[in-house]
C-alpha positions, 0 to 999 in steps of 0.5 A: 106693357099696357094693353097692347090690342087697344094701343095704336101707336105710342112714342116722343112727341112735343105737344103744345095747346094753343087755344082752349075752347076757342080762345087763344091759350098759347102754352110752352112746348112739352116733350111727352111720350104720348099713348094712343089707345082708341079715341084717347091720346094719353100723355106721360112724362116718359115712356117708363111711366106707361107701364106703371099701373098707377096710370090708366089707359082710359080716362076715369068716367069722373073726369068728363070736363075736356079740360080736366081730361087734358090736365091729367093727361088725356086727349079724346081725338073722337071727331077731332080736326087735323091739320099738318103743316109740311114747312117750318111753323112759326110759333110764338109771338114776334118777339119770342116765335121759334120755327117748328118743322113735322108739326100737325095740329088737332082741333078737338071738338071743344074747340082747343086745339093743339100742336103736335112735333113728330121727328120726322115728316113719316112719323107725322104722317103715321100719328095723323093716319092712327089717329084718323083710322080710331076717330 
């Protein structure tokens, strides 16, 4: 397991971006097993790819763009922004809008901002207060 005194706190979350620099980017929802290490929430396809020495735990120093950081799969929550939302969320446009309960959002300091879905309102709690505590 990768470093385990860096690691705040890893499981399933479903992750969605909903604005990229400010502007609306309304993407699908993902089911990804998010790491939290530090400042940086890293997303992985499943929990077996953490462990996999191929993918590091912190952002290789060439990729500075945010957006480049977050398509292969980092998030700095460094200043972020967050948001929980108690009740079901609608998301989506009318015609396509599905309701999402446990759900908190992190507003980067790019301005992108993006929906988290935790299993359970505790878990919720928990994600918003590691990620509080390293930030």
């Amino acid at each position: 397991m990768a470093n385990l005194e860096r690691m705040s706190k890893m499981g399933y979350l479903y992750h969605q971006r909903v604005s990229e620099r400010g502007k609306a980017k309304e993407e699908p929802w993902q089911l990804h097993y998010c790491v939290l290490h530090g400042l940086t929430l890293r997303f992985y396809r499943d929990s077996a790819m953490e462990s996999d020495p191929t993918y590091v735990a912190s952002p290789p120093s060439s990729l500075a763009d945010p957006t480049q950081l977050q398509k292969a799969g980092f998030l700095d929550v460094s200043k972020c922004l967050l948001a929980i939302d108690y009740k079901s969320q609608r998301v989506g446009n009318a015609a396509a809008a599905t309701e999402r309960r446990n759900v908190f959002t992190i507003q980067c300091r790019d301005r992108s901002d993006y929906n988290f879905q935790a299993p359970s309102d505790s878990a919720v709690l928990i994600w918003v207060a590691k990620i509080q505590s390293n930030s």
